[in-house]
N, C-alpha and C positions, 0 to 999 in steps of 0.2 A: 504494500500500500504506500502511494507518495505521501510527502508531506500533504499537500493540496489535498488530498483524499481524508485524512484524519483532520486537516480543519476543517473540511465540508460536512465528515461526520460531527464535529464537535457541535456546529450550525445545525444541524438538523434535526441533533436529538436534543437542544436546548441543555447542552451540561455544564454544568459551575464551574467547575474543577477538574484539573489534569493531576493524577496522582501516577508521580514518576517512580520506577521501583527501580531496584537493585537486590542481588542476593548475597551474602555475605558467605565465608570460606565455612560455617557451618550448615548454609541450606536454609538461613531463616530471608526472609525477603524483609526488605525496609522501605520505605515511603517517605516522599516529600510533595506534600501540592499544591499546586500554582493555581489559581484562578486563572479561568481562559482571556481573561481580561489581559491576562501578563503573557499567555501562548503564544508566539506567532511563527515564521517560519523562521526567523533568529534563535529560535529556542532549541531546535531541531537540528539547528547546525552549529552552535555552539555549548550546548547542554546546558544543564543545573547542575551546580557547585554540589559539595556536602563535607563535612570532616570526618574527614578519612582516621583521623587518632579516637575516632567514637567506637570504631566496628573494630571486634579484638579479631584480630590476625593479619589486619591490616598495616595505616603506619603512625609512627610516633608525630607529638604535638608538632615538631620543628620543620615535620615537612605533612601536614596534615591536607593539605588543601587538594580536592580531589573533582572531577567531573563523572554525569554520567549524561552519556552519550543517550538519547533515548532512538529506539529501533521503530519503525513505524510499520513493522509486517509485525509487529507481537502486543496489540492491543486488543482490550476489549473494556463493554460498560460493567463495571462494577456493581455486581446486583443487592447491593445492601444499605449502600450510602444512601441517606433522607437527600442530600442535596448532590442530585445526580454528575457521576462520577467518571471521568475515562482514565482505564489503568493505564498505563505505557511500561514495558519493561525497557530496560538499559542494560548494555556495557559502560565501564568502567573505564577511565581515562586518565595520565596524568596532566597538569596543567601545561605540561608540551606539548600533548595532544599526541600519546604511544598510549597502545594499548597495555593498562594493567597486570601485568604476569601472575597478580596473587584474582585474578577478577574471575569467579567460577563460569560466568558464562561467556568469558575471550576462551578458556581453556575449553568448552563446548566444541563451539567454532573452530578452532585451530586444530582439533581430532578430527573435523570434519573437511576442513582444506587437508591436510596431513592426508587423511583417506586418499583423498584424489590424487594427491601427488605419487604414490604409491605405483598408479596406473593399474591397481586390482576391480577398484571399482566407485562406482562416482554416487553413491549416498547409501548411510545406513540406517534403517529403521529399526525404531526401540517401542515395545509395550510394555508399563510395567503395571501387574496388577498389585496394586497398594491397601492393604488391609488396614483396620482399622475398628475400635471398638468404641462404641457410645454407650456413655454409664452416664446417671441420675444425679450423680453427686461425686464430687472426689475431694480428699482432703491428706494431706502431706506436709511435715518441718522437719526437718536436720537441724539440730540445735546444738549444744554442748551437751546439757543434760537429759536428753530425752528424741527420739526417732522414729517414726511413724510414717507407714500411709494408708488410707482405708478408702474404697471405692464403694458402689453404692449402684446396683441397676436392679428393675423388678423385674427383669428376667433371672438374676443367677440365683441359680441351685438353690444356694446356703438361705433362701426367702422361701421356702417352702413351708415354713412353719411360722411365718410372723403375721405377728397380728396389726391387721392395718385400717385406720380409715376404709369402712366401706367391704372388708373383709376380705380375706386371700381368696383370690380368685384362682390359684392352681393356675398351671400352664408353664410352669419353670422349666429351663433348660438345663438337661444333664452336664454334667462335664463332656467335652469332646460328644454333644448331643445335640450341636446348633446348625448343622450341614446341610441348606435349604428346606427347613419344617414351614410349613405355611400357620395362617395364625389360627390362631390364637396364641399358637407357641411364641411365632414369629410376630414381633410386636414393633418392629420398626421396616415395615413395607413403607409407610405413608413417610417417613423423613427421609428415607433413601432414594423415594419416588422426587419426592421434592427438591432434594439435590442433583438428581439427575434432568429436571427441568433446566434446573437452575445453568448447569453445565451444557447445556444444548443450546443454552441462549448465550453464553458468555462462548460460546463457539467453538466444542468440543462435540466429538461424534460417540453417545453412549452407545456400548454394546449389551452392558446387559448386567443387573446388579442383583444381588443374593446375600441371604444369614450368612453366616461362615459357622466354624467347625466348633469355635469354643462357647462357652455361655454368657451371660452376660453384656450382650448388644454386641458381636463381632459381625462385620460386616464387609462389603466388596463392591465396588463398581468399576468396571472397566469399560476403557475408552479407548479409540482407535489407535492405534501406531499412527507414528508421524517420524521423521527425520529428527535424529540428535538432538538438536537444540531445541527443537520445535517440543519435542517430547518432555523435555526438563520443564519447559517454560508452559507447558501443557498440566506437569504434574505439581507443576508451583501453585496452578489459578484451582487444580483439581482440592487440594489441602486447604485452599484458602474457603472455596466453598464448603465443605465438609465440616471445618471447623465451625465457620459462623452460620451454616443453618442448623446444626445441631447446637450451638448457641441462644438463634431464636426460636429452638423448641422449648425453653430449659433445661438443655441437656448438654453435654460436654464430649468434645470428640477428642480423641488419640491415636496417633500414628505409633504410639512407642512398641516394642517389640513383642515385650513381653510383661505389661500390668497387671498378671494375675499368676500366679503360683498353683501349676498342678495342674493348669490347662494348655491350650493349645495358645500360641504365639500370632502376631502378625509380621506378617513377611512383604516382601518387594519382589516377587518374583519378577523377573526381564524377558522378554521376549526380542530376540533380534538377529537381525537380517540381513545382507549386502545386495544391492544389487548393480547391474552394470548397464546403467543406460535404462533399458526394459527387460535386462536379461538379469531373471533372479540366479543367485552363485551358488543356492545352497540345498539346491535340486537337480534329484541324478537316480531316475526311477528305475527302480529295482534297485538299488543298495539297499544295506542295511538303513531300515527308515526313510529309505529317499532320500538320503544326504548324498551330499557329493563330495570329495576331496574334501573342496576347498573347504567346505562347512566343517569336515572331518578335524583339518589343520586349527582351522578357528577355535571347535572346542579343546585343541590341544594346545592352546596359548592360553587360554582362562584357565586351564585345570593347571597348565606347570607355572603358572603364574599366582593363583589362587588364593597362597597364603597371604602375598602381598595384596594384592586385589584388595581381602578381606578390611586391609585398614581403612578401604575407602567406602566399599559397599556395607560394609558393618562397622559403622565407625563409633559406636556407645560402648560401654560396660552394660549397657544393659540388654546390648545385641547377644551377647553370649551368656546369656541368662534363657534366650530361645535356641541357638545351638547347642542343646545336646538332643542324645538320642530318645526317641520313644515319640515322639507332640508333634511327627509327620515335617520334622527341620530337617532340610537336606545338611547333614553334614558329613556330608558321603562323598570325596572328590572324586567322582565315576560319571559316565554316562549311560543313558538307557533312554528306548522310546517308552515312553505312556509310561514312566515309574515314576511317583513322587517321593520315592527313597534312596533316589541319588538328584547329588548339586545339581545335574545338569538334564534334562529330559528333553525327548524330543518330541511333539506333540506329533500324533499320527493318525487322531479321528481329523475326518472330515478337511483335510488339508489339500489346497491348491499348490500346484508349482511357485505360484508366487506366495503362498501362505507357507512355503517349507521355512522354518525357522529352528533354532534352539530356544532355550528358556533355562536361563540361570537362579536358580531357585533360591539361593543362599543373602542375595541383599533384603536388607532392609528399608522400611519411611526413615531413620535416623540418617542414610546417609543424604549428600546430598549430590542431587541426580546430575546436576552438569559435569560434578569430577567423577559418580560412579560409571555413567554414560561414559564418558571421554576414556575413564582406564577401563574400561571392558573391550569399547572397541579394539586398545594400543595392544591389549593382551591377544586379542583375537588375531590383530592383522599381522602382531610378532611370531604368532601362529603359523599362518600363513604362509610370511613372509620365507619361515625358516623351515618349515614342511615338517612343523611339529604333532607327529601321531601318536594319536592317548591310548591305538591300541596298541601300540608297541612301549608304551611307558606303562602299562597296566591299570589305565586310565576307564576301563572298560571294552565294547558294554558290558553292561553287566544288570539280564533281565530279570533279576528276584527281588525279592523283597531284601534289602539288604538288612534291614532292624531283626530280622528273624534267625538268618546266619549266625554259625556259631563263630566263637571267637578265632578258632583255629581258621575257620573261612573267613574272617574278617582280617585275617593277621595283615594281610600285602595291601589293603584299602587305606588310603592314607585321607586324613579327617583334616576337617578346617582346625585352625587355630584352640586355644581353650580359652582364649582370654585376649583382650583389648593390647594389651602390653605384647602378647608372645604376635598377634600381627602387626603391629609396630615394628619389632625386631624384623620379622619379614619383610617390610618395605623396605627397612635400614637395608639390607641386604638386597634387596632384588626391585632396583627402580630405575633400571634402563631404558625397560621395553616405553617408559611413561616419558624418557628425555627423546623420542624420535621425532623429530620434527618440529624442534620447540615445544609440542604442546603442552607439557609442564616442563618448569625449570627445577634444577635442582634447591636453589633456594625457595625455591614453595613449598617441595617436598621436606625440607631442613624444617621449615615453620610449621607446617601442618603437623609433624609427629610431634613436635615442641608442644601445639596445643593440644592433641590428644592424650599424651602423657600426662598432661595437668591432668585432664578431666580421670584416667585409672587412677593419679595418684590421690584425687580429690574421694572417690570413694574406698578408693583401699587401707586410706589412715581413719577413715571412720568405724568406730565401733558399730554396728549392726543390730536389729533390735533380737534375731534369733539367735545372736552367740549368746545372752542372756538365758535363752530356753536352754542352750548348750552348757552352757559353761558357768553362771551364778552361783551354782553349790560346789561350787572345786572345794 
């Protein structure tokens, strides 16, 4: 879309305000906005300022002064604001006018020039299905003296016996009992409908939303693939709406991984794709699965790559509170068609040539999508590039249930990470395939594990509420 185009939209749908975004190096998005009064096509071509020594991982107060460029193909009306609103997303700029090296959506983009210069193939498509659970109430403090958190939804389990206003109506979901039941059980159709309105109009193509597996309001909506950056910038307006219309239900939404103990997790599975021109790369009927080579090599750039990946696509301590075994986590570095008990599967119902894809099962909503996008592809196309096969690294396939294998069968399967720090160590070690082409530099990579390491070390020196159940009566 031109400039000319997005002021003629601003004209026509009578809106107030231009709310210019950026995302920061952990994935949360930021706003600044200008009355249309102040828009015009100067605006467009020389951006909005902001201070850059506000957003942590960015830069210090002595060189703080920062631009964002705003893009005019990644807009849409913001469906919440009283005083109607046009999103505009942005890169990041310094006051030279070079593009930002620590700016999560330059490092998109520049995976996506990178691609092409390869001469493999010229755009990659990413889906990621983003899970997510809506609870009634939630309440949490980290203190010196004391550490809690308690959640609250009239679906889970543990309300089956409480006495409430108006009386228990029965209908509660089991643990690992929430896997498309219709309602009565299922009691948030009508706000998932509602956000997928909401998302068809803010200009996303739903495919189709459903309960998910654990109790207590877990849920799904998925949306069409789109190109790299488009998908990040896709998945940003996606969390933005999720949040605030379960908001304006009274209710509270979360991407975090894993907010309940003894059930099922939320995940980010990926969905992605190369193709060349109109010719999809990752279709080659009759193989195993209808893959082809190249798709072959692709998955063996993310599987020997994998541990480091992990610091980008699971980038919480609380990500690895949902990787371990049992609660359907791919933490199985293998592949297989149609298994959801290894990281990488290859979907095999109902699939086109151009629908042949992989799906990396192992990210999460914690990370965020412009770097986990960007290092998925570097890993795939270092794959590629280097004609790295997982079935000669022992990478699979491998069509069983693998949670059921004995250990002696498990011995040669090599598992993600166990903890935020040991994939850290992993990037330290293995972050070349991510300097190809600039599209990360090594000092992003230096700063990023600088800031992740805080965040293990910030929960690892806290005392925990159930070492108390454990350890109180020593």
């Amino acid at each position: 879309m031109s400039v000319e185009s997005v002021l003629k939209l601003i004209k026509e749908k009578n809106l107030e305000w231009v709310d210019f975004r950026f995302v920061d190096i952990a994935g949360k998005a930021h706003h600044i906005s200008l009355p249309v009064s102040a828009v015009d096509e100067e605006t467009f071509e020389n951006g909005v300022a902001f201070d850059g020594s506000s957003i942590p991982g960015f830069r210090g107060i002595e060189e703080s002064d920062m631009v964002m460029m705003p893009d005019t193909n990644a807009v849409y009306v913001d469906p919440f604001t009283a005083h109607p609103t046009l999103v505009v997303m942005c890169n990041i700029f310094t006051p030279e006018g070079e593009r930002y090296s620590r700016d999560p959506r330059s490092i998109a983009q520049k995976a996506e020039e990178y691609l092409q210069t390869t001469g493999i193939g010229t755009a990659a498509f990413f889906a990621p299905e983003s899970e997510f659970f809506i609870f009634d109430d939630v309440r949490f403090e980290s203190g010196i003296n004391k550490s809690f958190y308690s959640v609250e939804s009239e679906e889970g389990f543990w309300n089956t016996g409480r006495e409430e206003e108006g009386g228990n109506l029965g209908f509660k979901i089991r643990q690992k009992g929430g896997y498309v039941p219709v309602a009565p059980v299922d009691t948030q159709q009508d706000i998932r409908s509602e956000m997928c309105r909401l998302l068809e109009e803010s200009g996303l193509r739903v495919e189709r939303h459903h309960h998910e597996v654990a109790t207590a309001g877990q849920g799904e909506i998925n949306f069409r693939f789109d190109t790299l950056t488009n998908t990040a910038d896709n998945l940003l307006k996606y969390k933005y709406i999720v949040h605030n219309t379960a908001r304006q239900y009274g209710k509270t939404a979360t991407f975090m991984p894993k907010p309940l103990y003894g059930d099922n997790g939320s995940g980010m599975h990926v969905h992605q794709s190369i193709i060349n021109g109109d010719t999809p790369l990752f279709y080659e009927k009759g193989a195993y699965a209808n893959l082809s080579e190249t798709a072959l090599y692709y998955i063996g750039g993310i599987l020997h790559h994998a541990n480091a990946l992990i610091a980008l696509t699971n980038p919480s301590t609380n990500s690895f509170k949902r990787l371990v075994p049992g609660y359907e986590a791919p933490v199985n570095l293998v592949f297989s068609k149609g298994n959801r008990s290894a990281a990488i599967r290859i979907p095999v119902a109902a699939v086109t040539p151009k629908g042949c894809r992989i799906e990396f099962r192992t990210p999460d909503s914690t990370a965020n999508p412009y770097l986990a996008f960007a290092a998925m592809l570097l890993a795939g196309l270092d794959g590629i590039q280097n004609k790295i096969d997982p079935r000669e690294l022992g990478y699979g396939p491998l069509d069983k249930n693998i949670y059921e294998l004995s250990d002696a069968e498990k011995k040669d399967i090599r598992s993600v990470p166990g903890s935020l720090d040991e994939a850290l160590d992993a990037l330290e070690a293995d972050n070349d395939f991510l300097l190809q082409g600039g599209v990360f530099t090594k000092e992003f990579i230096d700063n990023y594990i600088e800031m992740k390491r805080a965040d293990a070390k910030a929960v690892m020196t806290r005392t925990h509420p159930h070492e108390y159940s454990l350890y109180f009566d020593c």
